[in-house]
C-alpha positions in Angstrom: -9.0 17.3 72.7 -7.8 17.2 68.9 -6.4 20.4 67.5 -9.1 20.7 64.9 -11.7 22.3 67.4 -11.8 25.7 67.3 -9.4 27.1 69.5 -11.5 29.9 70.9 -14.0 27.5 71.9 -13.4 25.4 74.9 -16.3 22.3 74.7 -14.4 19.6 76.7 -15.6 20.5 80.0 -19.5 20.5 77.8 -18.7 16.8 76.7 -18.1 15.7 80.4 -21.6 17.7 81.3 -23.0 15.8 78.8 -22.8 12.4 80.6 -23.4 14.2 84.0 -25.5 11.9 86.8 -28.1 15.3 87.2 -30.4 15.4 84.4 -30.4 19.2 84.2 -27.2 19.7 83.8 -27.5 17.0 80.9 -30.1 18.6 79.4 -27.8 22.5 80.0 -24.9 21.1 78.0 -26.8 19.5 75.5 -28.8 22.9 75.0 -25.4 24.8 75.4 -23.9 22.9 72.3 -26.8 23.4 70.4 -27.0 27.4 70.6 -23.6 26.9 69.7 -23.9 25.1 66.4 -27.5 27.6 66.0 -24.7 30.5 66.0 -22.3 29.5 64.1 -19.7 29.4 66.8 -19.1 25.4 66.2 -19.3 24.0 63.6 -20.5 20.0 62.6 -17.3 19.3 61.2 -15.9 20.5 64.3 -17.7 18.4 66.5 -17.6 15.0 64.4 -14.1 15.5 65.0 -14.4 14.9 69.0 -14.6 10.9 69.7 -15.7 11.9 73.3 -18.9 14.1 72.4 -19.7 11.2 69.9 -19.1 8.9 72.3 -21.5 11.4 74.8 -24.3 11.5 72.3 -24.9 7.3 72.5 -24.7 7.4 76.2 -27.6 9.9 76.6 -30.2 7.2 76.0 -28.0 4.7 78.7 -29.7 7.0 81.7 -33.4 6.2 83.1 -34.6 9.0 82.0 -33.4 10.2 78.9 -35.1 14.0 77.7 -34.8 15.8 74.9 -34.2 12.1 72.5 -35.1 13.8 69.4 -32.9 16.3 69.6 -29.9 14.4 70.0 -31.4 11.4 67.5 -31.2 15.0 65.2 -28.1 16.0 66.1 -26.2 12.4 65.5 -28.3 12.7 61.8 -26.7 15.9 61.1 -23.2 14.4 61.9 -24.0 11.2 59.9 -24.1 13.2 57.3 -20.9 15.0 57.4 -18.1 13.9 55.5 -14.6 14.6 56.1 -12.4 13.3 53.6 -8.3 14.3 53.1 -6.6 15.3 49.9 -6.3 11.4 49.0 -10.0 10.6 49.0 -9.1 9.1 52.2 -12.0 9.4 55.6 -10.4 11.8 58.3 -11.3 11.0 61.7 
């Protein structure tokens, strides 16, 4: 995990839910991060941050049955739209 997740907030073992073979536990992770960011206890910066949740969200739709597809078309809008830029003008991944 990178060091700029919160460190009182463990998501890793969420991001490996998240491309779990049982559907509800998919679909539990997914709602787990998303009372998360709904609280304020992550943040999208935060999460943008984390190549494996990124790489989570695009393999949701690989699974035959794929819930909740507006919710995480939603989600990878909101991240789209953050930017996270250094001191140089430079994009920080």
């Amino acid at each position: 995990m990178s060091t700029s997740l919160r460190d009182d907030v463990n998501l890793a073992r969420i991001f490996e839910k998240l491309g779990h073979q049982l559907e509800e536990i998919r679909v539990r992770a997914l709602t787990n991060i998303l009372s998360k960011l709904d609280h304020k206890l992550v943040s999208l910066h935060d999460l943008i941050q984390e190549k494996h949740f990124l790489i989570r969200l695009l393999e949701w739709f690989n699974f035959p049955n794929a819930p909740k597809q507006s919710e995480v078309i939603d989600l990878m809008y909101q991240l789209s739209q953050v930017h996270d830029f250094d001191s140089k003008g430079a994009f920080r991944m």
